[in-house]
Backbone and ligand atoms as CSV (ligand in chain L), in Angstrom:
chain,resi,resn,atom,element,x,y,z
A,1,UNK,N,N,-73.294,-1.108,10.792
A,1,UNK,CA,C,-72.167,-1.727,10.094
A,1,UNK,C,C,-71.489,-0.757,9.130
A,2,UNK,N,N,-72.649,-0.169,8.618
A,2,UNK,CA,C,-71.697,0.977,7.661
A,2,UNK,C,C,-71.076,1.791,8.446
A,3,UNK,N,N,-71.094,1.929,9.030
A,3,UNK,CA,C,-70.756,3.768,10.335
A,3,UNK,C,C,-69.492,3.054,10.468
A,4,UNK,N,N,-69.505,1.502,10.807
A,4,UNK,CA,C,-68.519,1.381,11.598
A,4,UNK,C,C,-67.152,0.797,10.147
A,5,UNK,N,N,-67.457,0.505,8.792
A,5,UNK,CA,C,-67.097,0.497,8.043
A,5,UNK,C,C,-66.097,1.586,7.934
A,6,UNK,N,N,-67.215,3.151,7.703
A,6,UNK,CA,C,-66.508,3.991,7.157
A,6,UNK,C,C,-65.099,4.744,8.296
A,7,UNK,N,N,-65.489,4.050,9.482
A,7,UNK,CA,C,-64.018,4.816,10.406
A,7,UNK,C,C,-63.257,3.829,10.428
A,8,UNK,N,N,-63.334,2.697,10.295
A,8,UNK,CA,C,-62.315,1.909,9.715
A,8,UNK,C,C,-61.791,2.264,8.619
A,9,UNK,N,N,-62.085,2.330,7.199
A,9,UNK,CA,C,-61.153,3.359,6.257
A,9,UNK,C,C,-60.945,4.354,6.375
A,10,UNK,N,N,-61.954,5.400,7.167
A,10,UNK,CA,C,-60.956,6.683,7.579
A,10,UNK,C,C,-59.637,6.586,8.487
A,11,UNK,N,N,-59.912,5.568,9.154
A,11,UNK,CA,C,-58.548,5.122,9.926
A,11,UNK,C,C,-57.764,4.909,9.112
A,12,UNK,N,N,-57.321,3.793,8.392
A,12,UNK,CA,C,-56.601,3.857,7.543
A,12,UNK,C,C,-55.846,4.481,6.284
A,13,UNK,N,N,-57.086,5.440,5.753
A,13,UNK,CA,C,-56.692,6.514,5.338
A,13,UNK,C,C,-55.682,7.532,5.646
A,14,UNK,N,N,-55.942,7.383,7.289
A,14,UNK,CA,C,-55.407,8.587,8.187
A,14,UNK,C,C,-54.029,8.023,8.399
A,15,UNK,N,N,-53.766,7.088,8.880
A,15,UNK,CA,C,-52.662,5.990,8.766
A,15,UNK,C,C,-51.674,6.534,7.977
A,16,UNK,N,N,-52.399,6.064,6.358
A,16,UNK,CA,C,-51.425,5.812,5.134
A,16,UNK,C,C,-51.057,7.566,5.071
A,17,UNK,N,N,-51.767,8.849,5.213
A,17,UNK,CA,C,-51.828,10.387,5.259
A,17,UNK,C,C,-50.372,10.257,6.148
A,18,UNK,N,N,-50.463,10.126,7.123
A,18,UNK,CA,C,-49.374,10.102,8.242
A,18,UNK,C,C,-48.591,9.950,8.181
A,19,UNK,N,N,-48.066,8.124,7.383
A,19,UNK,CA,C,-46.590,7.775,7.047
A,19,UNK,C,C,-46.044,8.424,5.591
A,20,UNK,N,N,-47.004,9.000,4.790
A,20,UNK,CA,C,-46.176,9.743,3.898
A,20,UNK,C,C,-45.751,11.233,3.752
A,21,UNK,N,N,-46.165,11.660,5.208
A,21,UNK,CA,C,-46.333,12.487,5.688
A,21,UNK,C,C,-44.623,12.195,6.236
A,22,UNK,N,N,-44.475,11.515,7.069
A,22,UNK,CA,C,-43.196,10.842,7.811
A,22,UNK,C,C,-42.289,10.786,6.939
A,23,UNK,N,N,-42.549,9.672,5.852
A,23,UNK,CA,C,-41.762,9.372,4.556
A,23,UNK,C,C,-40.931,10.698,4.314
A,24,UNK,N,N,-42.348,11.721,3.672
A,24,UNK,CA,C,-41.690,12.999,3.138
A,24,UNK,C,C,-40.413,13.936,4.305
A,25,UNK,N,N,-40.959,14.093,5.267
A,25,UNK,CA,C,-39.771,14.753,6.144
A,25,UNK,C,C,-38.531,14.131,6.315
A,26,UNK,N,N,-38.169,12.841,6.706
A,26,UNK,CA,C,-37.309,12.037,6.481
A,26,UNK,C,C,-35.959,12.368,6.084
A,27,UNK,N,N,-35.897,12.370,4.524
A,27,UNK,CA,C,-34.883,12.620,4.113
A,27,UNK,C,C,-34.110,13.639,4.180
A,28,UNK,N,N,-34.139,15.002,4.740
A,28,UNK,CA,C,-33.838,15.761,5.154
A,28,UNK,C,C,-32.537,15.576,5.889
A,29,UNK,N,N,-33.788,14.670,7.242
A,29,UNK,CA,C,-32.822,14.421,8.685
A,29,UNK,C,C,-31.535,13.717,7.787
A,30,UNK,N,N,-32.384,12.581,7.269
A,30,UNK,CA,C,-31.189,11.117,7.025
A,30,UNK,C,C,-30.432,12.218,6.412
A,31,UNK,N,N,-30.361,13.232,4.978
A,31,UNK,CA,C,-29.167,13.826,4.401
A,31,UNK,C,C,-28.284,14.415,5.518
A,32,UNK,N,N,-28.683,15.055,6.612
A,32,UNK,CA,C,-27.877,15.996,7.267
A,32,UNK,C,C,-26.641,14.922,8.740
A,33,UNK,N,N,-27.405,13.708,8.621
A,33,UNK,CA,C,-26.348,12.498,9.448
A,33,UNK,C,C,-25.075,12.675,9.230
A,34,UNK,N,N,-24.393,12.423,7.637
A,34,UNK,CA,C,-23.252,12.301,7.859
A,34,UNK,C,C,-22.965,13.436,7.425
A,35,UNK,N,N,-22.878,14.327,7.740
A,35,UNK,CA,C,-22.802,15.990,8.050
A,35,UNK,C,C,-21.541,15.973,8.855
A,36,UNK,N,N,-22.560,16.334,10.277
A,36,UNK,CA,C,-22.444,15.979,11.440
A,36,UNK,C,C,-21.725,14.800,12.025
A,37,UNK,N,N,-21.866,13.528,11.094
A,37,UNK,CA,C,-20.641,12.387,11.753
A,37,UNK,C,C,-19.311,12.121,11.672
A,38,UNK,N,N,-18.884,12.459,10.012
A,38,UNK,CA,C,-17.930,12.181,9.573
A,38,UNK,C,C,-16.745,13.603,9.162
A,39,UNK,N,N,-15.791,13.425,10.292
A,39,UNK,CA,C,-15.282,14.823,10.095
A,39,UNK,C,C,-14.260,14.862,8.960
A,40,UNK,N,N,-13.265,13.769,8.378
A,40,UNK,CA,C,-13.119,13.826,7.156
A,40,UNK,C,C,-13.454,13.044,5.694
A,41,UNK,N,N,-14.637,13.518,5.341
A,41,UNK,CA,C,-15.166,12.044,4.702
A,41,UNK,C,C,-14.387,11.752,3.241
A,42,UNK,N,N,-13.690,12.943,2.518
A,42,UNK,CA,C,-13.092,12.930,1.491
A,42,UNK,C,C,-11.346,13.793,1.612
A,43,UNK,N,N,-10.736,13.508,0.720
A,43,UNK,CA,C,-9.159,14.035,0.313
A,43,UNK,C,C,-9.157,14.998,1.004
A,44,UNK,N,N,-8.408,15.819,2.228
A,44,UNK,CA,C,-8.165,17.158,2.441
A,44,UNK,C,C,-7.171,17.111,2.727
A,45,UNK,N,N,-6.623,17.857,1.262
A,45,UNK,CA,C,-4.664,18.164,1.594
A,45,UNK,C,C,-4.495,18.884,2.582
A,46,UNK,N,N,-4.953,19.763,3.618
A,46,UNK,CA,C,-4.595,19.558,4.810
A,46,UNK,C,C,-4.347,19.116,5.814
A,47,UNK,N,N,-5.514,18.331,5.876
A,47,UNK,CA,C,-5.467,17.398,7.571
A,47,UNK,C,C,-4.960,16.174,7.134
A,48,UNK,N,N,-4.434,15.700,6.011
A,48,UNK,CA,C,-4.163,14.460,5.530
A,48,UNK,C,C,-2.787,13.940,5.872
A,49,UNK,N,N,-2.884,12.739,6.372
A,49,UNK,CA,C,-1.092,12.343,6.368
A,49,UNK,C,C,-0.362,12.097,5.099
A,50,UNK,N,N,0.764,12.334,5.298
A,50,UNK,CA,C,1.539,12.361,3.783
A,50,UNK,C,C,2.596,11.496,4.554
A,51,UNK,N,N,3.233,10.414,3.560
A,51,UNK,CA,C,4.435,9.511,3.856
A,51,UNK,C,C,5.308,9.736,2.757
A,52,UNK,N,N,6.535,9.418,3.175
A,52,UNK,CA,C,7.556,9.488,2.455
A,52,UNK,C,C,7.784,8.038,1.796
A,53,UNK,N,N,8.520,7.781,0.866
A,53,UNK,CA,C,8.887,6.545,0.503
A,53,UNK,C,C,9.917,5.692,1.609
A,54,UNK,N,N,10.472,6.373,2.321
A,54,UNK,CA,C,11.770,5.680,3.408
A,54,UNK,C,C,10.405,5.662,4.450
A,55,UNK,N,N,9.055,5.900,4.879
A,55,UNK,CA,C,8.617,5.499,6.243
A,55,UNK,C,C,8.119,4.418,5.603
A,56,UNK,N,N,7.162,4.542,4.582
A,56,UNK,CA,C,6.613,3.078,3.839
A,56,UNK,C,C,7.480,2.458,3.966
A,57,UNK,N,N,9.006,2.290,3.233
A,57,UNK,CA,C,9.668,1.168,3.477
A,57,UNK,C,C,10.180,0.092,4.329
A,58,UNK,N,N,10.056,0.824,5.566
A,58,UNK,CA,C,9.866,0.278,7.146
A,58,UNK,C,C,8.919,-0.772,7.184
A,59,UNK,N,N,7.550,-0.551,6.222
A,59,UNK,CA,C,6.722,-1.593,6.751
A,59,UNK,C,C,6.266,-2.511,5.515
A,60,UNK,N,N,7.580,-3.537,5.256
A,60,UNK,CA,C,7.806,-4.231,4.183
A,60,UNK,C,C,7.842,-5.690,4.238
A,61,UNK,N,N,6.878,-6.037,5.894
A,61,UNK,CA,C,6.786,-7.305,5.596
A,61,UNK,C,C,5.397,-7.538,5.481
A,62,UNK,N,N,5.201,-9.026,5.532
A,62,UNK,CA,C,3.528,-9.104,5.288
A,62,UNK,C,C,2.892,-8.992,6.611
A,63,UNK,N,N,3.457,-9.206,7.934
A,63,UNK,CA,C,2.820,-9.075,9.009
A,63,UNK,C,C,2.885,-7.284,9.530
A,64,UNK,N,N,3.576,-6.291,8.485
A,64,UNK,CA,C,3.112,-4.976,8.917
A,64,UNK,C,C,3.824,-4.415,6.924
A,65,UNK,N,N,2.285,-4.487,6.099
A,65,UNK,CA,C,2.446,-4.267,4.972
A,65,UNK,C,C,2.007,-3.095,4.239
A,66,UNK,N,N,2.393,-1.913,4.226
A,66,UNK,CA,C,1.972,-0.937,3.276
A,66,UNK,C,C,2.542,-0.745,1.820
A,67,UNK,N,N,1.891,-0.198,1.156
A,67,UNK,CA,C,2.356,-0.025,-0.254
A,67,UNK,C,C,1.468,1.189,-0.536
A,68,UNK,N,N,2.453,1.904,-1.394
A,68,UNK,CA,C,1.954,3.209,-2.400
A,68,UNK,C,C,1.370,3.033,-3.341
A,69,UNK,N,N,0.185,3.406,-3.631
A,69,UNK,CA,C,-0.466,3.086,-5.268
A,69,UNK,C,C,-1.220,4.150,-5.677
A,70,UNK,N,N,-0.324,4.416,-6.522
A,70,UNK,CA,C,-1.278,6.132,-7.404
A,70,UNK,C,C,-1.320,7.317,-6.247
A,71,UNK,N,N,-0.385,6.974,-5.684
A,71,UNK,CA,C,-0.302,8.583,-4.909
A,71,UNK,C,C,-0.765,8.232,-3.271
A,72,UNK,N,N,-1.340,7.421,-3.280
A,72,UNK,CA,C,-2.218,7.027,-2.047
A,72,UNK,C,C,-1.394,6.026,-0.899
A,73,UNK,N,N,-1.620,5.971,0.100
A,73,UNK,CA,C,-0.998,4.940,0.692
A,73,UNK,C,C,-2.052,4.303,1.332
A,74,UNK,N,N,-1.542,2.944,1.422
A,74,UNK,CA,C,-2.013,1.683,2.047
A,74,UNK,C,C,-2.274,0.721,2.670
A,75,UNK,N,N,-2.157,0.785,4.273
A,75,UNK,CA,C,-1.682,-0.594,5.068
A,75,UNK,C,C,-2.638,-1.755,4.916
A,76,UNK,N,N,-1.714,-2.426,4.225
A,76,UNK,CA,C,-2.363,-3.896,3.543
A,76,UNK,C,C,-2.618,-4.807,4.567
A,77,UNK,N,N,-1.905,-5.039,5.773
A,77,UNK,CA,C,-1.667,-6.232,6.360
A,77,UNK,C,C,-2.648,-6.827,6.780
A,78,UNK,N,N,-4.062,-5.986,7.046
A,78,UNK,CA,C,-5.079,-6.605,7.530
A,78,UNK,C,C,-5.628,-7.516,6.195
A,79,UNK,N,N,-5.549,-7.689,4.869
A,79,UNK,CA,C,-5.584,-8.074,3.778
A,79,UNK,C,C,-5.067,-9.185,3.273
A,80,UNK,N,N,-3.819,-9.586,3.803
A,80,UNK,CA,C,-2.694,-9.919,3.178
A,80,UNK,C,C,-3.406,-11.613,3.211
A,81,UNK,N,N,-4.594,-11.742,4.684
A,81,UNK,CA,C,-5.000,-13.471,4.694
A,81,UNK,C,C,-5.662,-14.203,3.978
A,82,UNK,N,N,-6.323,-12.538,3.457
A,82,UNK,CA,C,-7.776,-13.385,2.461
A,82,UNK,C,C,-7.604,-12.667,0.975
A,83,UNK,N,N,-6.071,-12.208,0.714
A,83,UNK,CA,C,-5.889,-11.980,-0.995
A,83,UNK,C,C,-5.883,-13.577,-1.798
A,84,UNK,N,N,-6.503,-13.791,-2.846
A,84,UNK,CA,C,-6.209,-15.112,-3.284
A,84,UNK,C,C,-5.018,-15.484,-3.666
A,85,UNK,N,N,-4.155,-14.511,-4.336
A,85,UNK,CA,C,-2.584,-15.210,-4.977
A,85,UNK,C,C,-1.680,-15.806,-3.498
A,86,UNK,N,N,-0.594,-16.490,-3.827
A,86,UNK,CA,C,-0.290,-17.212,-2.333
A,86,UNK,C,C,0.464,-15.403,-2.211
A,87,UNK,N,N,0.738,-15.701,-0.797
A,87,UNK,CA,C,1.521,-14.756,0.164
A,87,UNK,C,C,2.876,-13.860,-0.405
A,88,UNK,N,N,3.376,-14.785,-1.703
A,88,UNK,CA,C,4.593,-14.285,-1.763
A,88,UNK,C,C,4.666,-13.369,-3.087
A,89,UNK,N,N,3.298,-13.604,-3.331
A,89,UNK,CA,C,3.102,-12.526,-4.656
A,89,UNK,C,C,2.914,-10.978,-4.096
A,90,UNK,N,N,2.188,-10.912,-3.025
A,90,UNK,CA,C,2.201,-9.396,-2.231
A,90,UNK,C,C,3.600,-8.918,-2.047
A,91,UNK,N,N,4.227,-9.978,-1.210
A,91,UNK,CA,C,5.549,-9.823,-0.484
A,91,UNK,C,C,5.726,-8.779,-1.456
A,92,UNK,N,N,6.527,-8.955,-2.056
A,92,UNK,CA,C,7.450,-8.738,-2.887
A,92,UNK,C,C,7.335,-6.765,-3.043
A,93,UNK,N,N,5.740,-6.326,-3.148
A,93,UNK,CA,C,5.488,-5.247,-3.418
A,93,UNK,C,C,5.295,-4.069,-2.088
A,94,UNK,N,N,5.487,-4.943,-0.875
A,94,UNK,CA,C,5.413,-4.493,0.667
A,94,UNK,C,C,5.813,-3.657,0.799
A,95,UNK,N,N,6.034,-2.585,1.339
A,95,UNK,CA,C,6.699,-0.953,1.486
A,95,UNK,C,C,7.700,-0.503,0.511
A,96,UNK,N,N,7.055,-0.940,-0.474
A,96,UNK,CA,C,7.249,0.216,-1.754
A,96,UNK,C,C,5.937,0.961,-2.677
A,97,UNK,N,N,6.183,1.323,-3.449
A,97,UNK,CA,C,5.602,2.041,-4.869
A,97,UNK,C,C,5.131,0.587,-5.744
A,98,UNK,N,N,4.073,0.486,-5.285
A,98,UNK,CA,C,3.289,-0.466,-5.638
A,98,UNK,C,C,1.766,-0.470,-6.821
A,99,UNK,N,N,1.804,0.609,-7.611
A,99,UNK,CA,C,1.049,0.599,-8.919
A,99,UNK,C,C,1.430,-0.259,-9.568
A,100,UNK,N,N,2.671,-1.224,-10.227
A,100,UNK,CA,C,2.789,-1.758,-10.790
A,100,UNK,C,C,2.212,-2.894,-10.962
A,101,UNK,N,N,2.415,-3.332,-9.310
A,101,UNK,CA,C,1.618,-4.992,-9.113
A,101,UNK,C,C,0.548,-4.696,-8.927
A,102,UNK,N,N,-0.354,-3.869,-8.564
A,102,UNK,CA,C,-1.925,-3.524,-8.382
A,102,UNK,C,C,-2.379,-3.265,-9.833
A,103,UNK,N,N,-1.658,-2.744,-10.714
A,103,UNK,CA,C,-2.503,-2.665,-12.226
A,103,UNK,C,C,-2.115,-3.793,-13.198
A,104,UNK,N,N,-1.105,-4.936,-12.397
A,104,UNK,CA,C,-0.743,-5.825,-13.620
A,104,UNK,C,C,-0.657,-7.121,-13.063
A,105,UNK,N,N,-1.103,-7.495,-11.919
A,105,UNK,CA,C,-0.961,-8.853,-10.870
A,105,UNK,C,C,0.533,-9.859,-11.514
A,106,UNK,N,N,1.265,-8.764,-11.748
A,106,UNK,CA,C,2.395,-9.497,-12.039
A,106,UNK,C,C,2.439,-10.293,-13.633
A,107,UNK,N,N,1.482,-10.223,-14.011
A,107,UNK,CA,C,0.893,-10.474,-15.575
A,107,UNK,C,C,0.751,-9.850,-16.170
A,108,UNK,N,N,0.484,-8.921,-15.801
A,108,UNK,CA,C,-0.669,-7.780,-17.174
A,108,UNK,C,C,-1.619,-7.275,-17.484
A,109,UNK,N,N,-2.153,-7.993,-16.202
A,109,UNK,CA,C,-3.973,-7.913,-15.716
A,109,UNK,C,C,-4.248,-7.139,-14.837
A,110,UNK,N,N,-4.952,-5.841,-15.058
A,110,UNK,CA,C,-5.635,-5.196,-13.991
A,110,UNK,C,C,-5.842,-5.778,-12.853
A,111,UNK,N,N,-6.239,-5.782,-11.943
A,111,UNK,CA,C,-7.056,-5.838,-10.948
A,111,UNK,C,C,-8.525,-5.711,-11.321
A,112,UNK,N,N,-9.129,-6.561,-10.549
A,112,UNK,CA,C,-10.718,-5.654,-11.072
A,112,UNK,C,C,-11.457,-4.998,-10.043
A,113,UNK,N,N,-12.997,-4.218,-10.456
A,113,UNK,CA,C,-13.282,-3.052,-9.836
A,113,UNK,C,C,-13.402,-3.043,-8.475
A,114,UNK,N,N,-13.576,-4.127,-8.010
A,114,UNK,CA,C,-14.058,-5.226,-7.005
A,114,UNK,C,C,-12.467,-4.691,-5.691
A,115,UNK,N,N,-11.740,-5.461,-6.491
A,115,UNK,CA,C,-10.433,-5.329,-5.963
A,115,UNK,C,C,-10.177,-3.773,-5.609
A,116,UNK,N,N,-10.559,-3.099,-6.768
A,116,UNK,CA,C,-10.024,-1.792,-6.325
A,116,UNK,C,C,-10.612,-0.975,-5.103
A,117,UNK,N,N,-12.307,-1.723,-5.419
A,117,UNK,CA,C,-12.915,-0.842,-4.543
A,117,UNK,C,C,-12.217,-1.741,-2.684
A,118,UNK,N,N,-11.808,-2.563,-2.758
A,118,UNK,CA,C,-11.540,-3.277,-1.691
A,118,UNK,C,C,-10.059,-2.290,-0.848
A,119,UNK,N,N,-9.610,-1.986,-1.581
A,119,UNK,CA,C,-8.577,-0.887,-1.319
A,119,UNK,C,C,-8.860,0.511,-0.617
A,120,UNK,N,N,-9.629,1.235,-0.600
A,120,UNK,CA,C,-10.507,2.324,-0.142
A,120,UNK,C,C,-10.287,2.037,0.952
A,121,UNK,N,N,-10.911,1.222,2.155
A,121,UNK,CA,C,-11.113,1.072,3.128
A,121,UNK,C,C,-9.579,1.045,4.000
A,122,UNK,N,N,-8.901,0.530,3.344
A,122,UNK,CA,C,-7.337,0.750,3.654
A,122,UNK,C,C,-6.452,1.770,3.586
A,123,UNK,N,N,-6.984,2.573,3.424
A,123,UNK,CA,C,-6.391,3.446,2.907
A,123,UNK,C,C,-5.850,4.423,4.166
A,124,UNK,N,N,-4.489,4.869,4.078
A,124,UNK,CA,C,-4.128,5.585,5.609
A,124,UNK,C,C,-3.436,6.930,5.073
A,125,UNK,N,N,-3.165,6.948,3.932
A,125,UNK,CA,C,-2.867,8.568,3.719
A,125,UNK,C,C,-2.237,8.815,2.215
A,126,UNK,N,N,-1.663,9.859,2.034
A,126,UNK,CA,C,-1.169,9.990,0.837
A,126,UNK,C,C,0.622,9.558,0.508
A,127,UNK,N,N,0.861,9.304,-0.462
A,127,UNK,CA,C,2.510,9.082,-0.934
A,127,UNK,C,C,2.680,10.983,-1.041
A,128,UNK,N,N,3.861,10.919,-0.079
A,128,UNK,CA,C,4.401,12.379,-0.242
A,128,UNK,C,C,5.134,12.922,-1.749
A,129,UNK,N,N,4.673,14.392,-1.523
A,129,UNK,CA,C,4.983,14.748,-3.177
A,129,UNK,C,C,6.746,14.969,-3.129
A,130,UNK,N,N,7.521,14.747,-4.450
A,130,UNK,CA,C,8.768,14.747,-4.676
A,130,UNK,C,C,8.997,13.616,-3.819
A,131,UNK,N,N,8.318,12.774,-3.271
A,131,UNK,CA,C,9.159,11.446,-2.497
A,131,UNK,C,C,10.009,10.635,-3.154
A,132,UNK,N,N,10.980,10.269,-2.072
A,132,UNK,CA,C,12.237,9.615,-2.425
A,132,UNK,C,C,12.607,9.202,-1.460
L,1,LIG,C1,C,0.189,-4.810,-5.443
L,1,LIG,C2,C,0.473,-6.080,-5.402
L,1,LIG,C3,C,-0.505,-7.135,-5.817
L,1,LIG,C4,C,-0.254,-8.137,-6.701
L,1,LIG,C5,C,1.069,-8.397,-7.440
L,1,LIG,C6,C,-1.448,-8.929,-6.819
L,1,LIG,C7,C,-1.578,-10.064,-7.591
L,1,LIG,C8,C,-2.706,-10.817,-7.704
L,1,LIG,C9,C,-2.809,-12.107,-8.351
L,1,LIG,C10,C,-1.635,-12.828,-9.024
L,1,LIG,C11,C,-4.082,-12.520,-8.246
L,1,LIG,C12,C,-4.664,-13.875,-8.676
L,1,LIG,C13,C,-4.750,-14.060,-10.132
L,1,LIG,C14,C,-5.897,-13.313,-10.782
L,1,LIG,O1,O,-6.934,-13.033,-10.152
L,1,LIG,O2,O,-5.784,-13.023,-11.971
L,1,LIG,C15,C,-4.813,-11.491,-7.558
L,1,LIG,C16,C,-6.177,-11.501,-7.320
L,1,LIG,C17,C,-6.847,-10.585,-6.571
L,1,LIG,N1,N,-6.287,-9.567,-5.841
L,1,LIG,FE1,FE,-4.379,-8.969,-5.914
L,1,LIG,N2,N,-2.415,-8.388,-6.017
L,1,LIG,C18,C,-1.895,-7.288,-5.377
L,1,LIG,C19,C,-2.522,-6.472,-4.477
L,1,LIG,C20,C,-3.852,-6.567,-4.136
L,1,LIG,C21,C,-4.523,-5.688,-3.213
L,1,LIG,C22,C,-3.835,-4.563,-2.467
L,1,LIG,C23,C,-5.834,-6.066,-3.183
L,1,LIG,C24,C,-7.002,-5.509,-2.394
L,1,LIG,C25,C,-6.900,-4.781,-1.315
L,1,LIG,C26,C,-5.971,-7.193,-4.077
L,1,LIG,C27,C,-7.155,-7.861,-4.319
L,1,LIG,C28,C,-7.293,-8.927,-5.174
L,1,LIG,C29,C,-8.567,-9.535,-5.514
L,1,LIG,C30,C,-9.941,-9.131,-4.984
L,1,LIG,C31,C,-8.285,-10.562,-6.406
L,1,LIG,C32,C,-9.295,-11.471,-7.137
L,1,LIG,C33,C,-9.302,-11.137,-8.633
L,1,LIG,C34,C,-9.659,-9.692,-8.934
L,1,LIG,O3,O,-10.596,-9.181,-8.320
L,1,LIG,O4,O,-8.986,-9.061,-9.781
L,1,LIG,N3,N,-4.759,-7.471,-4.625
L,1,LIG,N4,N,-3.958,-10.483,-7.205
């Protein structure tokens, strides 16, 4: 019974040796994933699209909605169903230069972080520099 005790915890021993063994190599791989996946994962004023204020303005309704905010551009429209204010509070800011209503909901009120971070994902390129 003992014999057979002690290779049962050496088993397990050997086990728990193994997966932190695993554990430790790990992170390596996982860091080097989005390496390799994501070919632009941040800002590169090169490969980046830049819009003018006259192409944004083209897409100024709510069923094809972009807006400029802080330099960035935005196609909202996938957005526009599940923002809470009704429909016609966006309208209004649709293919234009739209910081105003994003930092003041037409009140005075920020947006919050929530909101902002909800914006990111939308995001399709930059407001061109000297645009007009
Ligand atoms: C630029 C024009 C916009 C205007 C004028 C505007 C206005 C408003 C208003 C009036 C409310 C409801 C009242 C309130 O929460 O205080 C609201 C809430 C909200 N809006 Fe907008 N909105 C705009 C754009 C956006 C965009 C582009 C997003 C996200 C992609 C967004 C996300 C939200 C969220 C998540 C809320 C809930 C409250 C909060 O998180 O601040 N809005 N907005």
């Amino acid at each position: 019974m003992k014999t057979f005790m002690f290779a049962a915890w050496s088993a397990f021993i050997g086990a728990i040796a193994t997966l932190t063994f695993v554990a430790w190599l790990s992170p390596a791989s996982v860091a080097q994933e989005p390496a390799s996946e994501s070919p632009a994962p941040t800002i590169s004023a090169a490969s980046e699209k830049s819009f003018s204020l006259d192409e944004i303005a083209k897409h100024n309704r709510l069923e094809d909605c972009w807006m400029a905010i802080e330099g960035n551009v935005y196609d909202i429209t996938s957005y526009v169903k599940n923002h809470p204010a009704p429909p016609s509070v966006l309208q209004r800011w649709c293919g234009k230069e739209a910081t105003e209503g994003m930092r003041t909901k037409g009140y005075g009120a920020d947006h919050s972080k929530t909101a902002w971070e909800m914006l990111k994902p939308l995001r399709i390129g930059v407001l061109e520099r000297n645009a007009n």
